[in-house]
Backbone as CSV, one residue per row, in Angstrom:
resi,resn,N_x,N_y,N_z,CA_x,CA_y,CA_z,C_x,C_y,C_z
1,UNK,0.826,-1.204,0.000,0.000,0.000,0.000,0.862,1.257,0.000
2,UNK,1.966,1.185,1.235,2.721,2.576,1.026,3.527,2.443,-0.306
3,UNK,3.813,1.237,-0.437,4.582,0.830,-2.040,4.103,2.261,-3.164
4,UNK,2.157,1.495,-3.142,1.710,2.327,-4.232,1.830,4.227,-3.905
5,UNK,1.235,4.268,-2.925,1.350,5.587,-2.690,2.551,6.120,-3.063
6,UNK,3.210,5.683,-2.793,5.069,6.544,-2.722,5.305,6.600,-4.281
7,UNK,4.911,5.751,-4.926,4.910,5.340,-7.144,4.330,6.903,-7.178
8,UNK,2.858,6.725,-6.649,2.253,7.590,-7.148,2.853,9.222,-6.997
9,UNK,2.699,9.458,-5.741,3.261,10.619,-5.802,4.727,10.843,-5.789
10,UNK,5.372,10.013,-6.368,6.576,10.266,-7.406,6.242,10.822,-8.562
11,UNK,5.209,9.995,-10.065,4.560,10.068,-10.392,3.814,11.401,-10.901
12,UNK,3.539,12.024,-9.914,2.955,13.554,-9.547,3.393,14.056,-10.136
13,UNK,5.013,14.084,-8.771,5.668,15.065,-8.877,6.580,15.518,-10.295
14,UNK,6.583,14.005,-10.911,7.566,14.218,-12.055,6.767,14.488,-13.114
15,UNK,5.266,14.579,-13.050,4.681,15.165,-14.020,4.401,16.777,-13.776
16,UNK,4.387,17.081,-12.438,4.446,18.555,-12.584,5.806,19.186,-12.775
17,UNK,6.858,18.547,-12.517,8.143,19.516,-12.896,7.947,19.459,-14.038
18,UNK,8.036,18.192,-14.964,7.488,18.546,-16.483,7.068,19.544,-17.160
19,UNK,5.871,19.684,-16.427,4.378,21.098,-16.716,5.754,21.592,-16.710
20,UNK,6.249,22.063,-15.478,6.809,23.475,-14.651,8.104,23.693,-16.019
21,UNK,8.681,22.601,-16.629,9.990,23.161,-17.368,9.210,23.430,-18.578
22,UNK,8.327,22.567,-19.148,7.752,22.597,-20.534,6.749,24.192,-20.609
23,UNK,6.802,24.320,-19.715,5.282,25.701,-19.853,6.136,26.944,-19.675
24,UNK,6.884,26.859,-18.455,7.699,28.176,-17.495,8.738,27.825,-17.883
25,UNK,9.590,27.423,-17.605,10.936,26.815,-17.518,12.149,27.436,-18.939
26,UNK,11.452,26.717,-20.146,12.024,26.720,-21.310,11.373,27.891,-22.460
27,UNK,10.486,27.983,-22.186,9.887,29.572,-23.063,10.657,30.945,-22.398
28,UNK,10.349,30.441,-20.925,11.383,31.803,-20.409,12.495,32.033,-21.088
29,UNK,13.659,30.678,-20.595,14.892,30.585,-21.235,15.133,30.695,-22.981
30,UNK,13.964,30.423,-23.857,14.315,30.664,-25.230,13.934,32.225,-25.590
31,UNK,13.375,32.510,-25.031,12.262,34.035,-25.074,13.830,35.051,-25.010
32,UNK,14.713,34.743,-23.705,15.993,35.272,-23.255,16.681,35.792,-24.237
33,UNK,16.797,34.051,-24.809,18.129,33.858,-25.669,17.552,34.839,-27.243
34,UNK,16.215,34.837,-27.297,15.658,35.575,-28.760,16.048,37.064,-28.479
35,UNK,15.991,37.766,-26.843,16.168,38.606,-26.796,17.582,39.166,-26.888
36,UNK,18.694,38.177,-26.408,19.575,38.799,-26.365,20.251,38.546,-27.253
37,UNK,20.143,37.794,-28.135,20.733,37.414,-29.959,20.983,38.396,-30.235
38,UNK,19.917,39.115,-30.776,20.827,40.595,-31.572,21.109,41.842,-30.547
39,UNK,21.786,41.796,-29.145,21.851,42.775,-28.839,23.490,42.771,-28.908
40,UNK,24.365,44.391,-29.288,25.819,44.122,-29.450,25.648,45.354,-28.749
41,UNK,26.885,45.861,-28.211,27.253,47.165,-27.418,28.502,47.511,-28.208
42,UNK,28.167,49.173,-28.537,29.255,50.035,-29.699,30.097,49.909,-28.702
43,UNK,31.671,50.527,-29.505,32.222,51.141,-28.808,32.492,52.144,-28.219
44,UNK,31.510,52.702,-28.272,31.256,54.106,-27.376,30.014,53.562,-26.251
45,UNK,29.895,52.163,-26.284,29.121,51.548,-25.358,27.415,51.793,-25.241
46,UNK,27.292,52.134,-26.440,25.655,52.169,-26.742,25.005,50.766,-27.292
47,UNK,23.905,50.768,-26.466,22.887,49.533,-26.833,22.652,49.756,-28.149
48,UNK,22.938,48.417,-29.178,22.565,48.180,-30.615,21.529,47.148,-30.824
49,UNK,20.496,46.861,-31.364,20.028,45.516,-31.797,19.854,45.488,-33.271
50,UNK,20.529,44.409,-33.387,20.557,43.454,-34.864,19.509,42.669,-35.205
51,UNK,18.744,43.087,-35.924,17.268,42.641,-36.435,18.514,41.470,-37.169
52,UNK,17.175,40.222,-36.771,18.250,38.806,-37.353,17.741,38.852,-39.056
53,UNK,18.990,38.669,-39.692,19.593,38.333,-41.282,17.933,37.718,-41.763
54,UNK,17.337,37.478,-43.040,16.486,36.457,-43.162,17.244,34.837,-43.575
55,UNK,18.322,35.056,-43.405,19.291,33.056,-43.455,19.313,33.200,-42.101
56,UNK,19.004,33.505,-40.737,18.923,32.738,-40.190,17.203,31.985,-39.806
57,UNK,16.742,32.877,-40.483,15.377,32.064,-40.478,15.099,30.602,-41.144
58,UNK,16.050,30.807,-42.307,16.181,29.394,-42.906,17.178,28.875,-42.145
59,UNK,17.918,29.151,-41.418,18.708,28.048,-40.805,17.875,27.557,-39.301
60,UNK,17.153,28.037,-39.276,16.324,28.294,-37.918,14.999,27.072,-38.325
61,UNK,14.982,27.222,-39.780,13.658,25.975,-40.227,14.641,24.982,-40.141
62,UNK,15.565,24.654,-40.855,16.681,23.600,-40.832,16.992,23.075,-39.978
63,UNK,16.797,23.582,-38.544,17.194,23.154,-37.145,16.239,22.605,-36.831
64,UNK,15.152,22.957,-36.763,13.792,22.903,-36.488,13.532,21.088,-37.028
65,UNK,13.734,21.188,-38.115,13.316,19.928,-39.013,14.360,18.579,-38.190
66,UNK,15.820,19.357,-37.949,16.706,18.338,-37.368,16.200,17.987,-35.807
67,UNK,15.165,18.527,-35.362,15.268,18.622,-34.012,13.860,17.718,-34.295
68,UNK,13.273,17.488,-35.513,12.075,16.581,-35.401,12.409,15.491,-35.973
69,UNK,13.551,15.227,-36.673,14.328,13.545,-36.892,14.952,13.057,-35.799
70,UNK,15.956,13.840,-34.870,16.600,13.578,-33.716,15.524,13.163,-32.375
71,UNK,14.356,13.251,-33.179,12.832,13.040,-31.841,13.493,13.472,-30.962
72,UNK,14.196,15.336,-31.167,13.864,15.788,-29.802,12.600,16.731,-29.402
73,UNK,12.152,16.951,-31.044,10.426,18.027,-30.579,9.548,16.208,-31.701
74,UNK,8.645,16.294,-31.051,7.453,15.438,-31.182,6.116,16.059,-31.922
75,UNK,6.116,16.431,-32.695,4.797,17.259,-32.876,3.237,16.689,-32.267
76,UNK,3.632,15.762,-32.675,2.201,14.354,-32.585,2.109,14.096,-31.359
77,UNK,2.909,14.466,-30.359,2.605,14.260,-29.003,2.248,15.413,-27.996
78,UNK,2.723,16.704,-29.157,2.771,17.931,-27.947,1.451,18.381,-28.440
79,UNK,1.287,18.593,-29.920,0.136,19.321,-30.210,-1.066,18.484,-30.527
80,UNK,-2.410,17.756,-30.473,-2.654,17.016,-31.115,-4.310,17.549,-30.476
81,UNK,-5.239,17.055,-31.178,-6.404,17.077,-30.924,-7.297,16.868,-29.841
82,UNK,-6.667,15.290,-29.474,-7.517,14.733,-28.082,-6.334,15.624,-26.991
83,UNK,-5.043,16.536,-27.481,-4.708,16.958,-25.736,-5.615,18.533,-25.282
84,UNK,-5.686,18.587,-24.313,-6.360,19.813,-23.676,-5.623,20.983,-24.573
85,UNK,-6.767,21.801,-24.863,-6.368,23.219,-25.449,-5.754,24.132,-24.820
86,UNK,-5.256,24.330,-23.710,-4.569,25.136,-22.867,-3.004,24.329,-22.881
87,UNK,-3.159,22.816,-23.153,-1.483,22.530,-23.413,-1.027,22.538,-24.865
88,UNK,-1.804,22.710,-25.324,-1.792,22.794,-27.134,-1.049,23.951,-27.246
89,UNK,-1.654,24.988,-26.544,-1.088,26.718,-26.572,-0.075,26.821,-25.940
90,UNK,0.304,26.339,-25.011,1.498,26.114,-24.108,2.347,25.452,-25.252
91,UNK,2.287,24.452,-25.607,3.169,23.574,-26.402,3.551,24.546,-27.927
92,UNK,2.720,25.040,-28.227,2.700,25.950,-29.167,3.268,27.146,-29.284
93,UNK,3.555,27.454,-28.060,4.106,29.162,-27.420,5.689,28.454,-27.586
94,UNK,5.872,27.302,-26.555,7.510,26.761,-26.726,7.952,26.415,-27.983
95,UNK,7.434,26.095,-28.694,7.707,25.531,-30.182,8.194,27.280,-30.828
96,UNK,7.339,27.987,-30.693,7.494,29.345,-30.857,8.809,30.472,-30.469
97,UNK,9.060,29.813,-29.703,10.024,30.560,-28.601,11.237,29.937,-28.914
98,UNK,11.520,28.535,-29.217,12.643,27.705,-29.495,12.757,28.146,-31.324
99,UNK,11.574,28.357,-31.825,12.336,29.071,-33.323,12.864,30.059,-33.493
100,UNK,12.067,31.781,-32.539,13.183,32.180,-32.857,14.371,32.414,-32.049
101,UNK,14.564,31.773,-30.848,15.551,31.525,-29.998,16.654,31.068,-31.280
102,UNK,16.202,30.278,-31.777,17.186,29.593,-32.443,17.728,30.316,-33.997
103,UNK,16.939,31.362,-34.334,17.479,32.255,-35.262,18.314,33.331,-35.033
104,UNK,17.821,33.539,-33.250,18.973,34.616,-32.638,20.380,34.205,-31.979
105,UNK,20.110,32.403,-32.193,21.456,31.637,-31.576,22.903,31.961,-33.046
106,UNK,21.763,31.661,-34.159,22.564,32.145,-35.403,23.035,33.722,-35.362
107,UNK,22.087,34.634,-35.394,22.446,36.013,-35.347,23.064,36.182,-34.371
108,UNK,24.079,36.099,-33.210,24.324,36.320,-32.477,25.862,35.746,-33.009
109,UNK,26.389,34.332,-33.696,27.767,34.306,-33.609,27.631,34.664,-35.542
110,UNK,26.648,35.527,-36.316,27.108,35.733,-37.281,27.756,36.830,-37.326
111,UNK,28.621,36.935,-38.290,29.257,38.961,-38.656,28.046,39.462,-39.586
112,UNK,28.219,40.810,-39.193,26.777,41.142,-39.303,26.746,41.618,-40.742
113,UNK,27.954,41.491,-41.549,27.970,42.182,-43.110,29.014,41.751,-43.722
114,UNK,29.347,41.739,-44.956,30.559,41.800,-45.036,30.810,39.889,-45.943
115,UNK,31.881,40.154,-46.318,31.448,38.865,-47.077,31.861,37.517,-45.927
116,UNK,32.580,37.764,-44.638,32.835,37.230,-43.733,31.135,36.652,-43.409
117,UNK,30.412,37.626,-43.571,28.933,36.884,-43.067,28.405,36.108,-43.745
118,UNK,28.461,35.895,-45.092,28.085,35.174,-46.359,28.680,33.800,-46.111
119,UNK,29.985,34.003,-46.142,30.511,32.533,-45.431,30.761,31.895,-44.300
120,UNK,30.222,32.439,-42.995,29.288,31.558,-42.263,28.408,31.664,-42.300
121,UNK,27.402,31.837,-43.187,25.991,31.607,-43.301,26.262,30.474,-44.549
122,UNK,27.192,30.623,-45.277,27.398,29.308,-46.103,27.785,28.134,-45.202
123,UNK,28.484,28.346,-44.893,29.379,26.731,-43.078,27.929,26.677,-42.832
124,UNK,26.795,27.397,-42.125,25.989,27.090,-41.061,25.219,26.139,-42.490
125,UNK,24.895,26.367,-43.448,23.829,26.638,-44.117,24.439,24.531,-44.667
126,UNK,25.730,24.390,-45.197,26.385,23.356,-45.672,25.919,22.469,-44.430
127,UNK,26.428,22.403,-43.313,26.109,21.997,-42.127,25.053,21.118,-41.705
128,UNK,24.228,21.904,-42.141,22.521,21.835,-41.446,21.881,20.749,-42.544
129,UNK,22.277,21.311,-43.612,21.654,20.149,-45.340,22.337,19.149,-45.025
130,UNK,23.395,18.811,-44.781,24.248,17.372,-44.779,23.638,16.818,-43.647
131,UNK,23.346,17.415,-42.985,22.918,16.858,-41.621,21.413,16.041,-41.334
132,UNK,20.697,16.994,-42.753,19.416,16.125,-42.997,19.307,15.014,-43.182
133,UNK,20.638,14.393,-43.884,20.387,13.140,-44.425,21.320,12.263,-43.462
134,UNK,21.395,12.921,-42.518,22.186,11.759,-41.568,21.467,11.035,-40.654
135,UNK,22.007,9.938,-39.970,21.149,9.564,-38.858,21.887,9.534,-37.438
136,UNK,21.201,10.470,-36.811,21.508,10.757,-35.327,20.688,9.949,-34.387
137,UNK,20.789,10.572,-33.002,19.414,10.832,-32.105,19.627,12.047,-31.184
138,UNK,19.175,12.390,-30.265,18.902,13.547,-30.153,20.589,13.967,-29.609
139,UNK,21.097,13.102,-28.585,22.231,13.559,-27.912,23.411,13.675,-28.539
140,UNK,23.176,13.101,-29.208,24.392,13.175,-30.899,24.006,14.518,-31.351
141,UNK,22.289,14.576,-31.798,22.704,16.612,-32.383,23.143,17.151,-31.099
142,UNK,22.581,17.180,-30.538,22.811,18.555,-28.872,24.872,18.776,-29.182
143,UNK,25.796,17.439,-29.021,26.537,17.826,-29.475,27.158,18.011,-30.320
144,UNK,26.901,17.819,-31.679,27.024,18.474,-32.744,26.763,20.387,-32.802
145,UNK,25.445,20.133,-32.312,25.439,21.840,-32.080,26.427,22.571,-31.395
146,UNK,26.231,22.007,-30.049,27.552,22.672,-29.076,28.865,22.871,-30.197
147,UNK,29.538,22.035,-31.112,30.533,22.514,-31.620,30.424,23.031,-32.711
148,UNK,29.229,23.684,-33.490,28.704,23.990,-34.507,29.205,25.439,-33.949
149,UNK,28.364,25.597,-32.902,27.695,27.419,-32.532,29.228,27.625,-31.654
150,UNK,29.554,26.982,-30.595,31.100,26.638,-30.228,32.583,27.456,-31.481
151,UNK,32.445,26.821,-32.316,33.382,26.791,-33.438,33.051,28.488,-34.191
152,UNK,31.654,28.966,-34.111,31.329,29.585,-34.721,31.699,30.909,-33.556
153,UNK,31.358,30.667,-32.512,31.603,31.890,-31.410,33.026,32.067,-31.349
154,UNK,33.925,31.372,-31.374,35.552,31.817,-30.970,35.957,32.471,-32.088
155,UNK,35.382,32.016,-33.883,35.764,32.920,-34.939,35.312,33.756,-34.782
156,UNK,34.242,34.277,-34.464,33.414,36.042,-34.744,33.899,36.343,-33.356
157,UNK,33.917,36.054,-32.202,34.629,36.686,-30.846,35.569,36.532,-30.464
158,UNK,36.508,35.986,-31.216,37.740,35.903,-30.410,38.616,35.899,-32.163
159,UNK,38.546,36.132,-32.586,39.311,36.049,-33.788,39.659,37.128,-34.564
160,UNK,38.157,37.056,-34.912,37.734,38.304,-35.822,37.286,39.741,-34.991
161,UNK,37.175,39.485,-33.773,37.119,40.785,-33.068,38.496,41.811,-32.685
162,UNK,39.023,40.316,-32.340,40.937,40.624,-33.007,41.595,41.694,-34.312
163,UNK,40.720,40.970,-34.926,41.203,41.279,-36.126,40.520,42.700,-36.580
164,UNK,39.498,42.921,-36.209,38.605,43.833,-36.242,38.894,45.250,-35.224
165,UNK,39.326,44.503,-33.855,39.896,45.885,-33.267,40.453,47.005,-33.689
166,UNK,40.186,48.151,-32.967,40.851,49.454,-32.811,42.092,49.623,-32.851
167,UNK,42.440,48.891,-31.996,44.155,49.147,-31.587,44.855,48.101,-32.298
168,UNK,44.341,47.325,-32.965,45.073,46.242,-33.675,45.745,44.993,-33.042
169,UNK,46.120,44.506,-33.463,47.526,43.338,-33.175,47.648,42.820,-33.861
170,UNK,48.282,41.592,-33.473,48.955,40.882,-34.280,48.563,39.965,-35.427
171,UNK,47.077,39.546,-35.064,46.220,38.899,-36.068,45.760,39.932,-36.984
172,UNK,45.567,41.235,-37.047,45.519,41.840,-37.635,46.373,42.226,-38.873
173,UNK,47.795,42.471,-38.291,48.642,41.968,-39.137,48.735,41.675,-39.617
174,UNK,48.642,40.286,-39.745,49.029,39.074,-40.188,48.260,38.998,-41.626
175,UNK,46.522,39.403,-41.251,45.470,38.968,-41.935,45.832,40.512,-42.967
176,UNK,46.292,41.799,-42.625,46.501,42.502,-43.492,47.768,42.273,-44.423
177,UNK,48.859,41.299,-44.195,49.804,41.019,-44.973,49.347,39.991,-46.040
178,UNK,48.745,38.810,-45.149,47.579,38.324,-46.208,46.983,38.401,-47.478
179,UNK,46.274,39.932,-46.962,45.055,39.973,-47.722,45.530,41.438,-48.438
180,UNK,46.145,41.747,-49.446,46.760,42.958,-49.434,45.828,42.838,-50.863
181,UNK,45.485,42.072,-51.853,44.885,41.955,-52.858,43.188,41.758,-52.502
182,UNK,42.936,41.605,-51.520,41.174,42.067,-51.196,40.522,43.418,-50.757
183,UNK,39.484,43.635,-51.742,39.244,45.378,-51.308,38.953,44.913,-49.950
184,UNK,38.704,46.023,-48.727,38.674,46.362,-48.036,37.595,46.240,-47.400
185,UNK,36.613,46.180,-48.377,34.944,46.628,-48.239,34.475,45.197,-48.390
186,UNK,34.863,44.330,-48.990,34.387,42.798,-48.581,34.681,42.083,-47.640
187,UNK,35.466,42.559,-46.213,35.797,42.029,-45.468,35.341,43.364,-44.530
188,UNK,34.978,44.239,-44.460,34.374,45.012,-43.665,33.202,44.554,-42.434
189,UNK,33.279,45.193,-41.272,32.632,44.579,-39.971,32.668,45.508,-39.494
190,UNK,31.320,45.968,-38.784,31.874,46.874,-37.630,32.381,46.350,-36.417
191,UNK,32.917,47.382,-35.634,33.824,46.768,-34.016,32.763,47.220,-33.055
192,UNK,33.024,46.358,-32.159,31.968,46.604,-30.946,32.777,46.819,-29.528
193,UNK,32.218,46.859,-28.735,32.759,46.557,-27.496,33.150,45.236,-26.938
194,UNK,33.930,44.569,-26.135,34.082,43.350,-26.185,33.047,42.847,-24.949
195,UNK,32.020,43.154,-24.256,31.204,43.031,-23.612,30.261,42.027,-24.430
196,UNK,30.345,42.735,-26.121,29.579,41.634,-27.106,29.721,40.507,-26.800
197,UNK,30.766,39.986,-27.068,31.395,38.969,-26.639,30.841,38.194,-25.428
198,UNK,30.940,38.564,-24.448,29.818,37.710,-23.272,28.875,37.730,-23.360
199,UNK,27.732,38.709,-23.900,26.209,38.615,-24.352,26.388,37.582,-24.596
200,UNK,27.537,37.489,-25.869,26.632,36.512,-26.744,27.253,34.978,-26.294
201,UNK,28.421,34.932,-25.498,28.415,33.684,-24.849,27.555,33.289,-24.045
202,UNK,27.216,33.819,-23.089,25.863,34.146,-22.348,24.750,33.419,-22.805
203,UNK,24.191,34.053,-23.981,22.990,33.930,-24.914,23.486,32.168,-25.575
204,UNK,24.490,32.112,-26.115,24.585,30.423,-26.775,25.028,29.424,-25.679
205,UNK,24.871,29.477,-24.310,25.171,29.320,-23.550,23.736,28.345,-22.705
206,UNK,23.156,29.821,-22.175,21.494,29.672,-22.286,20.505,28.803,-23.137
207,UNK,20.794,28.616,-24.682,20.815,28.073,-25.756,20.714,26.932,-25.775
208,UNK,21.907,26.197,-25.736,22.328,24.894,-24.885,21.794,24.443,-24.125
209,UNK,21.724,25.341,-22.850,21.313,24.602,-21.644,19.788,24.503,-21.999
210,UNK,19.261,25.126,-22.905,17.802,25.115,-23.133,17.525,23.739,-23.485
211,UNK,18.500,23.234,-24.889,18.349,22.202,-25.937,18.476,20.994,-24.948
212,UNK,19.799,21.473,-23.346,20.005,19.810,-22.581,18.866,19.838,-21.635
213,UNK,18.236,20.867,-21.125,16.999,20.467,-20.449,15.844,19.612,-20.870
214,UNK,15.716,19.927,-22.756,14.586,19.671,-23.504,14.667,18.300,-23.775
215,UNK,16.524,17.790,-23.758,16.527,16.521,-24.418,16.270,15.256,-23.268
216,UNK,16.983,16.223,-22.038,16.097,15.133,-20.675,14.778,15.033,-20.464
217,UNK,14.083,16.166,-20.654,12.585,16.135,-20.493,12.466,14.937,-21.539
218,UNK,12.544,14.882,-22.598,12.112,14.251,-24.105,12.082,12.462,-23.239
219,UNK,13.871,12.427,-23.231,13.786,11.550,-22.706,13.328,10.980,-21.253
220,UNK,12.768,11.447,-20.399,12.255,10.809,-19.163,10.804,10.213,-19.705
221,UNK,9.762,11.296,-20.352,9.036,10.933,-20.946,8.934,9.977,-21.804
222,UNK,9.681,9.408,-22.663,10.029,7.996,-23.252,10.038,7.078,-22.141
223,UNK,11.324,7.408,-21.246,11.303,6.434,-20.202,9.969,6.026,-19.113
224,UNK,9.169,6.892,-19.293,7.565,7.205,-18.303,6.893,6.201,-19.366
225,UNK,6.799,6.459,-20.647,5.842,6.052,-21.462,6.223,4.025,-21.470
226,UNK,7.398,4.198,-21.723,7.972,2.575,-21.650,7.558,1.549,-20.323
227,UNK,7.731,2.486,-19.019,7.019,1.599,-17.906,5.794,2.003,-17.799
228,UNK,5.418,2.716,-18.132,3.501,2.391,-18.237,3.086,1.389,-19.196
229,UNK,3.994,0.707,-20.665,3.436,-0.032,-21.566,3.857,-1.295,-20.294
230,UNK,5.091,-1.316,-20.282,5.206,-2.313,-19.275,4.823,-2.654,-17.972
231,UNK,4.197,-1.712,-16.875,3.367,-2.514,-16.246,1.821,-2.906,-16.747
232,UNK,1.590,-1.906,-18.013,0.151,-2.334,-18.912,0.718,-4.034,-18.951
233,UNK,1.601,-4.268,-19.781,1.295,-5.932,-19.853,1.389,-6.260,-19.173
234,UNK,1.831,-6.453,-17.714,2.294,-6.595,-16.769,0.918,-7.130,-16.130
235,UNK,-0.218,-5.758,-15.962,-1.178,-5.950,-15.088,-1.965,-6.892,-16.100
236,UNK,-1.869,-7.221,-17.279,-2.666,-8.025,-18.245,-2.000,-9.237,-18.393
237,UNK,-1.376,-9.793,-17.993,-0.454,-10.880,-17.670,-0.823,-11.593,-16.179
238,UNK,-0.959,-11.017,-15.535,-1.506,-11.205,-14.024,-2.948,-11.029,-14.368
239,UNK,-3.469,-10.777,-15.104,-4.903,-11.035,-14.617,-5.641,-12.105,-15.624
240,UNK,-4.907,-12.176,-16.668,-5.321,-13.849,-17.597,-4.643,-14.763,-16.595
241,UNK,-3.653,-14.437,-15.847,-3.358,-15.649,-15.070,-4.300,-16.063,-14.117
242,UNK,-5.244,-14.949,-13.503,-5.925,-14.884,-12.410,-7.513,-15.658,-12.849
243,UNK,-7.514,-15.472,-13.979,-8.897,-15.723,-14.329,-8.754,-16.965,-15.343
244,UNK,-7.737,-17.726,-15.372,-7.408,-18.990,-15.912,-7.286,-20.403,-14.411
245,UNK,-8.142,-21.104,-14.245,-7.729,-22.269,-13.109,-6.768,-22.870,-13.358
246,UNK,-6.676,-22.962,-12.072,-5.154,-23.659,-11.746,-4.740,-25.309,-11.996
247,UNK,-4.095,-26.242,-11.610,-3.754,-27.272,-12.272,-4.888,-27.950,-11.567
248,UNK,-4.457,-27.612,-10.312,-5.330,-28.381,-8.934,-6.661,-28.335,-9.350
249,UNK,-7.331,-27.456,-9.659,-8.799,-27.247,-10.081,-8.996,-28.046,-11.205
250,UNK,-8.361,-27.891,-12.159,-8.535,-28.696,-13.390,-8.878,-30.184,-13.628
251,UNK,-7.859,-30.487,-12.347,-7.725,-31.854,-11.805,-8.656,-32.529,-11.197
252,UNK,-8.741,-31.713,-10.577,-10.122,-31.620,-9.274,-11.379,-32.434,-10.049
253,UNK,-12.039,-30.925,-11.087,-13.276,-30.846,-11.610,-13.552,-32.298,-12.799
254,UNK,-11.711,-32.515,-13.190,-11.761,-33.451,-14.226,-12.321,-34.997,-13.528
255,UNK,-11.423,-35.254,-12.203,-11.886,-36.413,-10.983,-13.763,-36.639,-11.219
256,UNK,-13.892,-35.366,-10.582,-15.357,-35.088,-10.014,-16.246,-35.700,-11.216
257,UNK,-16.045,-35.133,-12.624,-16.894,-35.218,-13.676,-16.900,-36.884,-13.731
């Protein structure tokens, strides 16, 4: 008896943290990350926002699509007819919030002009298509991404901000001894403050932790759904046994007749 009780309100509880990450939890955290995608600080330290590129909207469907082969979003389970209309909208708001979270995860390690932006929006864009035709599952993309957006943040913040600085150095240099035969204006960027730089680690950061919350939720729920099929046969196994006589009876009634 306390057996069952204690299942149950386990049970409960792990269906309301659920509610609590799937409703509150993860719309907050993608809502964040949409907000702080395009925000950069000049160097005269004024608030900028970068209305996101329209490629990252297509890279933002592209993700989207990978995140419904990797069964880490479910459509058929979150949105569907027979579930209550108040989790439909809920489920619908997060679905919402994780797209354009995920267009401002792009706008955030792209350069914002310049033919430097063209070709990582080509990398992101190569990336994402090859990736369609692969076969993952979910924890395989999560890190794939991490070194996607990873790989992509140390070039635009730590590289090219280098290179891009005021005061110069040495990568600068280097890339102007380089590049002495490229106009000027195809490799053009503006410079920011390096505060950018943590936004936006910050923001792909948040990102992440969004995608590893979503992929445990995903999966506990698999794991919930698997022991409910299994004590289903379970309790249907025990009860053809229950309602089948036993040898003794068989024996019995066979004597008697």
């Amino acid at each position: 008896m306390l057996c069952g009780v204690k299942k149950k309100m386990t049970a409960n509880n792990r269906s309301r943290n659920r509610s609590l990450l799937h409703f509150i939890v993860l719309p907050l955290l993608f809502l964040t990350v949409a907000l702080l995608g395009g925000l950069r600080i000049s160097a005269d330290h004024a608030l900028i926002f970068v209305a996101p590129p329209l490629v990252t909207f297509v890279l933002a469907v592209l993700l989207m699509l990978l995140f419904v082969r990797g069964r880490l979003l479910e459509f058929n389970r979150w949105v569907a007819s027979d579930r209550p209309p108040l989790k439909n909208i809920s489920h619908g708001w997060m679905l919402l919030t994780l797209f354009f979270a995920s267009a401002q995860a792009f706008n955030s390690v792209l350069p914002e002009r310049g033919l430097l932006h063209w070709l990582f929006s080509f990398f992101f864009l190569w990336t994402l298509w090859n990736n369609q035709f692969s076969s993952f599952n979910a924890r395989r993309l999560l890190r794939s991404l991490t070194v996607l957006f990873g790989t992509a943040f140390v070039l635009k913040h730590m590289l090219l901000a280098s290179l891009y600085s005021p005061d110069g150095g040495w990568l600068k240099r280097v890339a102007g001894a380089l590049l002495q035969g490229v106009a000027l204006g195809t490799l053009d960027a503006p410079s920011f403050a390096p505060a950018t730089g943590y936004i936006s680690f910050f923001t792909i950061t948040l990102y992440v932790a969004g995608l590893l919350l979503l992929t445990f939720a995903s999966d506990d729920e698999i794991d919930e759904a698997v022991y409910r099929n299994q004590l289903a046969v379970r309790e249907s196994v025990l009860d053809d046994g229950a309602s089948q006589p036993s040898i003794e009876e068989s024996r019995e009634r066979t004597l008697s007749d």
